[in-house]
C-alpha positions in Angstrom: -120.6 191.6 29.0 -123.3 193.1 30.8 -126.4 191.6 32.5 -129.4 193.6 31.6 -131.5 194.5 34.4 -134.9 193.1 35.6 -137.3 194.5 37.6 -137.8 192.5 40.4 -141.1 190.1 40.9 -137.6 187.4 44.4 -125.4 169.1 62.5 -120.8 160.5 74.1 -118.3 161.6 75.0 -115.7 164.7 74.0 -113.1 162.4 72.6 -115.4 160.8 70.8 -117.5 163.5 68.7 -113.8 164.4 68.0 -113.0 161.5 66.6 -116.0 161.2 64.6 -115.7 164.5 63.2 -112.4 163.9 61.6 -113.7 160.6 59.9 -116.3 163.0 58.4 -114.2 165.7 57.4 -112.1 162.6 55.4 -115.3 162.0 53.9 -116.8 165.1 53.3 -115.5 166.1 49.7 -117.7 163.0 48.2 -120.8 165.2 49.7 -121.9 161.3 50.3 -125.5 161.1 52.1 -125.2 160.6 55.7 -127.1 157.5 57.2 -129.6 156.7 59.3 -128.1 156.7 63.1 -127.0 153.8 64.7 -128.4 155.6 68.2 -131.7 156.3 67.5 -132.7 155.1 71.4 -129.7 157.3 72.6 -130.4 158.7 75.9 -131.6 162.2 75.7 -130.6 164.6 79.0 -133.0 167.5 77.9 -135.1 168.4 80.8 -138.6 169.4 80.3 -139.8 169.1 83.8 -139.3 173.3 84.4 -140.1 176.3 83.2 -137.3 176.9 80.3 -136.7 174.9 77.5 -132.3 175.4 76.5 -131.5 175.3 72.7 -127.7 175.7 71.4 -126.6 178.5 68.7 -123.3 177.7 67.9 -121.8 180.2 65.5 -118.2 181.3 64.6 -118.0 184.4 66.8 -113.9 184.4 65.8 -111.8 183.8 63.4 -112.5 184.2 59.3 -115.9 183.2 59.6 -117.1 186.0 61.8 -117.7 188.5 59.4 -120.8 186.1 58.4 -121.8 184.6 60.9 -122.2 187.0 64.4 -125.1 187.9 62.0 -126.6 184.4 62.3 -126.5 184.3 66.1 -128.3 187.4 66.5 -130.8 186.2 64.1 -131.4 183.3 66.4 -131.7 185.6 69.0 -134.1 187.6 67.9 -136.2 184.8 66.9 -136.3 183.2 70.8 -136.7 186.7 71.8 -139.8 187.0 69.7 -140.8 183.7 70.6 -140.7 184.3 74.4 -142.8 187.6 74.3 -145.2 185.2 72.2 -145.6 182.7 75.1 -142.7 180.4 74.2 -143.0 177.0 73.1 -145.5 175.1 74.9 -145.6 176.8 77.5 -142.2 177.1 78.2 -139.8 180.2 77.8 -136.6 179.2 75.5 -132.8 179.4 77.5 -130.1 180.5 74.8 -126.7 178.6 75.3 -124.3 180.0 72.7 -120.8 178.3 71.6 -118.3 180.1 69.5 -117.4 177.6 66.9 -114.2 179.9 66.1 -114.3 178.8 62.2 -112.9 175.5 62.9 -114.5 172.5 61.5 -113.0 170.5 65.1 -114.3 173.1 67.6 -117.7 173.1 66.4 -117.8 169.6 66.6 -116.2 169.9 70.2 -118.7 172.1 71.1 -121.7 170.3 69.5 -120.9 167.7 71.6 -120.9 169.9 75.0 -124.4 171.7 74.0 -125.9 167.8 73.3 -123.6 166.0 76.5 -123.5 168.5 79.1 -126.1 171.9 78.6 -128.7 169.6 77.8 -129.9 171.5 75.0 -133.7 170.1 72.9 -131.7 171.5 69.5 -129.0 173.4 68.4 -128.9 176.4 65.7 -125.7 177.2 63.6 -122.8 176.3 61.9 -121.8 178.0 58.3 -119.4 176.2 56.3 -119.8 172.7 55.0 -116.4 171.7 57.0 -118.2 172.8 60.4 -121.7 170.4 59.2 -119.7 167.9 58.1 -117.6 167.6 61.4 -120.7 168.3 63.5 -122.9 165.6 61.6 -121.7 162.4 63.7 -122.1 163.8 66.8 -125.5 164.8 65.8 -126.2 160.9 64.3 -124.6 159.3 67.6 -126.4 161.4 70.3 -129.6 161.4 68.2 -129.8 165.0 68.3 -131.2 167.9 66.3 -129.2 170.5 64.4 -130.8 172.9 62.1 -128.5 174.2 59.8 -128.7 177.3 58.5 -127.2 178.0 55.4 -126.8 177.3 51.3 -124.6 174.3 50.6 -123.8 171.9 47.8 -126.3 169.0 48.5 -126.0 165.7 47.8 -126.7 164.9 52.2 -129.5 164.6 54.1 -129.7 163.3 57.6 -132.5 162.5 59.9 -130.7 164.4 62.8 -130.3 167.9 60.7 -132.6 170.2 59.4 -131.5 172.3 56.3 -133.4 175.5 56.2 -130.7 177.1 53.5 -131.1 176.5 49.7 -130.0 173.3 48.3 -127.9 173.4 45.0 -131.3 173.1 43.0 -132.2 176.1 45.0 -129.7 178.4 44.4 -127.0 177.3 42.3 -129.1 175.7 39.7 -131.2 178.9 39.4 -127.7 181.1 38.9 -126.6 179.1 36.1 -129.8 178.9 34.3 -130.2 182.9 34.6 -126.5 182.5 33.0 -127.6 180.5 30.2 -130.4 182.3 29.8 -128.6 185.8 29.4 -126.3 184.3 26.8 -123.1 183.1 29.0 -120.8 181.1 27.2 -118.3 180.6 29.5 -117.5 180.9 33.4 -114.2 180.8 35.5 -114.7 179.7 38.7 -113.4 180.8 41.9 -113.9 179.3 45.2 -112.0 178.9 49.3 -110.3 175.3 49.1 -113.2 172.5 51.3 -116.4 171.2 51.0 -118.6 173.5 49.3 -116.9 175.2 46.7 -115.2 171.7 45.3 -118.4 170.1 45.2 -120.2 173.0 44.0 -118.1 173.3 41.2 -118.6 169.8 40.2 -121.6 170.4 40.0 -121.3 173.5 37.9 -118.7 171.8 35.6 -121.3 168.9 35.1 -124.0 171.7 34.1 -121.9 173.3 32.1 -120.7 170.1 30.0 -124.5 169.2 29.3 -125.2 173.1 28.4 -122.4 173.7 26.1 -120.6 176.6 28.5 -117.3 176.3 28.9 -114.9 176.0 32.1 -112.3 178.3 31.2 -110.5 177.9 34.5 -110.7 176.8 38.3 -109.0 178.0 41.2 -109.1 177.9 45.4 -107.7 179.4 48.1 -107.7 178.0 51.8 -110.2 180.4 53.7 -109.0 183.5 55.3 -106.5 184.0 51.6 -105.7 187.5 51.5 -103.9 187.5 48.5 -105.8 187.0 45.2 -103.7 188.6 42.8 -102.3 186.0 40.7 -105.8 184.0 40.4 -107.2 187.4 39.4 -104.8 188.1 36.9 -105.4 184.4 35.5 -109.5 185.2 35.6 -108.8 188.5 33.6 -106.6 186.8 31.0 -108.9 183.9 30.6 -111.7 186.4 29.3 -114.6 183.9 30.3 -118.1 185.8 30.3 -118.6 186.0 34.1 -116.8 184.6 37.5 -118.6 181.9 39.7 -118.0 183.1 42.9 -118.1 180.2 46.0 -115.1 182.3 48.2 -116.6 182.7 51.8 -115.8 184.6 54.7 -113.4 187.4 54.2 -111.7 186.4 51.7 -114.2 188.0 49.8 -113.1 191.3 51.2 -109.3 191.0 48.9 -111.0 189.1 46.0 -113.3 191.8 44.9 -111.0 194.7 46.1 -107.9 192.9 43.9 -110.7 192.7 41.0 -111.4 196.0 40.7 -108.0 197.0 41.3 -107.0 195.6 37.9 -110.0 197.0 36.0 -112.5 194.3 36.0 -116.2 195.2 36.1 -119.5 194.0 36.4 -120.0 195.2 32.5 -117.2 193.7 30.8 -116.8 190.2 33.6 -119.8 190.0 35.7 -119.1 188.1 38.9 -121.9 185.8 40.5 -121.6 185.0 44.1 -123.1 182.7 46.3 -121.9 183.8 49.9 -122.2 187.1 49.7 -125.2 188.9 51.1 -126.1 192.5 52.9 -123.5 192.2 55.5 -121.0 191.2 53.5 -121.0 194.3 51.2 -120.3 196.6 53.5 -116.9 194.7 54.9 -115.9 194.1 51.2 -117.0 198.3 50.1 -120.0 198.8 48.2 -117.3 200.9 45.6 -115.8 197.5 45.1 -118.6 195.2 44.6 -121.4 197.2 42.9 -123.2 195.8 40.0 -122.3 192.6 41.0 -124.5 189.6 41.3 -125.4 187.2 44.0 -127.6 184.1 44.2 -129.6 183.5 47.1 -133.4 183.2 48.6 -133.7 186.4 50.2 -133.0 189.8 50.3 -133.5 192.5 52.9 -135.3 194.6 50.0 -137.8 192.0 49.3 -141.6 194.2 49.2 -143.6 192.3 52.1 -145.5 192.7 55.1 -143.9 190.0 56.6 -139.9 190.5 55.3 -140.9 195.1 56.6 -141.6 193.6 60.0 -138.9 191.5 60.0 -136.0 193.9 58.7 -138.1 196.5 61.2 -137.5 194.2 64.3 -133.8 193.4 63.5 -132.8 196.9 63.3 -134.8 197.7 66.3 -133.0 195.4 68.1 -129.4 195.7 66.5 -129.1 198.6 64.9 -131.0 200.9 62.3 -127.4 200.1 60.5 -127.3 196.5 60.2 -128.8 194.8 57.3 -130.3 191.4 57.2 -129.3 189.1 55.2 -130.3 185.6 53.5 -128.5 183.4 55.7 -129.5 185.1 58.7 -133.0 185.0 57.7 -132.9 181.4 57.4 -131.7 181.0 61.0 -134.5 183.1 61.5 -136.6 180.9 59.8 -135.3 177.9 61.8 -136.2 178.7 65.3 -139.7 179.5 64.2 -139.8 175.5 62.5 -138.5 173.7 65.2 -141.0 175.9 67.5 -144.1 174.8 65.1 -143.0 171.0 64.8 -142.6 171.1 68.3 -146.5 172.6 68.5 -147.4 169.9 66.3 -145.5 166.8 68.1 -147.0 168.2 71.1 -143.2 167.0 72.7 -139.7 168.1 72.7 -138.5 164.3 71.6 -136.1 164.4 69.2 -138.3 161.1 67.4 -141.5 163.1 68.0 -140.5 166.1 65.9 -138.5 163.9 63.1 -142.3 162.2 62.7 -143.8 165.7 62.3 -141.9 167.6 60.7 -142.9 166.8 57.0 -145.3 169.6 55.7 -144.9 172.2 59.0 -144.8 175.5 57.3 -143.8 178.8 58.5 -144.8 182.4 56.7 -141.5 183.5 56.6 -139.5 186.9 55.6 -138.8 185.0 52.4 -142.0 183.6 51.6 -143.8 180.9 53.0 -141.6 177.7 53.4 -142.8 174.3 53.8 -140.5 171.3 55.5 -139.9 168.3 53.2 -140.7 164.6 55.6 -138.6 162.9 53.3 -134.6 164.9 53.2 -135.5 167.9 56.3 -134.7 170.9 53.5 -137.0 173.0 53.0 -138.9 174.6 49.7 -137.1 178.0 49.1 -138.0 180.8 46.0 -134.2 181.3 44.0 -133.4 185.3 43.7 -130.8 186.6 41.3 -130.0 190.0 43.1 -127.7 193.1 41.9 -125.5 195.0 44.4 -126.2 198.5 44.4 -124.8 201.8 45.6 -126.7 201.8 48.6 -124.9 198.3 49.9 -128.2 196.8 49.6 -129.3 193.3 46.8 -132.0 194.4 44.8 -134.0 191.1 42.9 -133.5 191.3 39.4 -135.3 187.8 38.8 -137.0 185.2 40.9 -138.8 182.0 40.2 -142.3 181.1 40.1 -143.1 180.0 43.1 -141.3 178.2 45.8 -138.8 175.6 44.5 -139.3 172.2 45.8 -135.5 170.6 47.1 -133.8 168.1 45.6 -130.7 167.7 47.3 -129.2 164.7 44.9 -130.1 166.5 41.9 -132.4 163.3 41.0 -134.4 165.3 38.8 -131.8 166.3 36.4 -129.9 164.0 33.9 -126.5 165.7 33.8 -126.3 165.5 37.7 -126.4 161.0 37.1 -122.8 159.9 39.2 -122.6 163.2 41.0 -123.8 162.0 44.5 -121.3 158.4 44.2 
């Protein structure tokens, strides 16, 4: 089946964070909502007194997770950078400490607990996969911290102590499968790396799909870092189904799509929609393997704007006229430059200061402009459905109206009743 194409119009002491963070990780395939901290009047070490303010960016600099996330940090970076030619925040120039969260869910919450404990850091920036937020959220909730999270998950949390500036399901997801519907899909396999956001992603999707009359025709994971993807490819190319929904991350992504072509499956005949696959992705996967496909996300490094040319203009300045940007990088981006206006506006660094002030703080970002939400700390995102192309770039082939407000329970849609229990 081919897609026809659009023009475009686009989260103490060590021991005990640990401890914590494995009594989320035994909770974290509910996607229940976190609560409201027990240690709101925890004592905060951050020192304000100098001339530098320290913030954390804890990405996966190793293991399977690298491949997306090295990106994010120097996003961050850039953003500080940026920030400190500007003036800083008041007054004060931002220190980077960075963590390598090594794509383990335990480490990040290990060193969550050493940025918040012992650097002293006002907020921390990273984390990627739902198992690293999930392990990081207590320490977060118990130190009464701030983490700003930087990339699409499957909802159904919010937390005072994080600030979500990647899409929501309603966001992203949501979007895809309407496009789906509206395009005529019938029927979806589904595909995804074995934890937290794929499973409950696909829940969702299976809960859309029973209300919309499109048919699971099968469902299969692999733990991340799978290499091997022939057998679930050969079941996706027997069960015919009108397109793949893709929630593989890291590189994993790199054998899926190279084992998919490999057996003859195309974008024309089995379109495949992915949601954690963006600029720099393509390249590590090969653009021969993956074009025509389609992704769902918020941004792409093609989108036509002053603001997105200076961006994209900076980053390769800085890293490389060969590096792309990329949606989730963008949003990391797009998170230094919010907790640097809520701070402006709290006129503090206190963690209960800038929770008070952070509803309606709004930042013109590369994406469009995006407003914080007072009530669950996402953010208002615009959905893009983007095609890969031969030049290893996501072009937008649709977009919606305007920015989407978030709704991270789904409470606005019918079919989405139980999902959050």
């Amino acid at each position: 089946m081919r897609l026809p194409r659009r023009s475009s119009v686009r989260r103490s002491a060590l021991a005990t964070g640990s401890i914590l963070a494995a009594s989320a990780l035994l909770l974290a395939g509910c996607g229940s909502k976190a609560t409201e901290s027990d240690s709101a009047s925890a004592e905060s070490c951050v020192d304000t007194s100098g001339p530098t303010i320290k913030v954390g960016s804890l990405n996966s600099l190793s293991g399977t997770m690298a491949i997306s996330e090295v990106t994010v940090r120097d996003a961050i970076a850039l953003a500080v950078e940026q920030i400190n030619e500007a003036g800083g925040v008041l007054g004060k120039q931002i220190q980077i400490i960075g963590e390598d969260g090594a794509s383990e869910p335990t480490v990040f919450a290990e060193k969550a607990e050493k940025l918040i404990s012992s650097d002293c850091v006002a907020a921390v920036f990273g984390g990627w996969t739902s198992s690293s937020r999930k392990a990081m959220l207590p320490v977060f909730e118990s130190a009464n911290a701030l983490l700003y999270y930087p990339v699409q998950y499957e909802g159904l949390e919010s937390s005072k102590n994080i600030f979500y500036t990647g899409a929501t399901t309603n966001q992203q997801i949501v979007p895809a499968l309407d496009y789906l519907k509206e395009k005529g899909v019938k029927s979806l396999y589904l595909v995804g790396s074995d934890y937290v956001f794929p499973q409950t992603a696909n829940r969702i999707i299976k809960a859309y799909a029973e209300a919309n009359g499109i048919e699971i025709k099968g469902e299969d994971y692999t733990p991340l870092g799978s290499t091997d993807f022939s057998t679930i490819v050969n079941k996706v190319r027997t069960a015919d189904a009108d397109a793949v929904f893709n929630t593989l991350n890291g590189d994993s992504n790199v054998a899926f799509f190279r084992e998919y072509k490999n057996v003859g499956l195309t974008p024309q005949a089995m379109p495949v929609v992915s949601v954690s696959i963006a600029e720099e992705e393509v390249g590590g996967i090969g653009v021969q393997n993956i074009t025509g496909q389609l992704t769902a996300w918020n941004y792409y490094q093609t989108i036509d704007t002053p603001v997105n040319d200076a961006f994209v203009k900076a980053y390769k300045a800085k890293y490389g006229a060969n590096k792309p940007t990329s949606d989730p990088m963008e949003a990391a981006y797009v998170s230094v430059y919010l907790w640097k206006n809520t701070v402006e506006k709290a006129k503090s660094f206190d963690v209960a200061a800038i929770q008070e002030n952070a509803g309606g703080v709004t930042f013109d970002a590369p994406e469009g402009l995006v407003t914080i939400d007072g009530e669950n700390n996402h953010i208002t995102k615009t959905a893009r459905i983007g095609e890969i192309r031969p030049d290893g770039l996501i072009y937008t082939i649709w977009e919606s109206p305007g920015p989407i407000e978030p709704d991270p329970y789904l409470k606005s849609y019918p079919w989405a009743a139980g999902l959050s229990g």
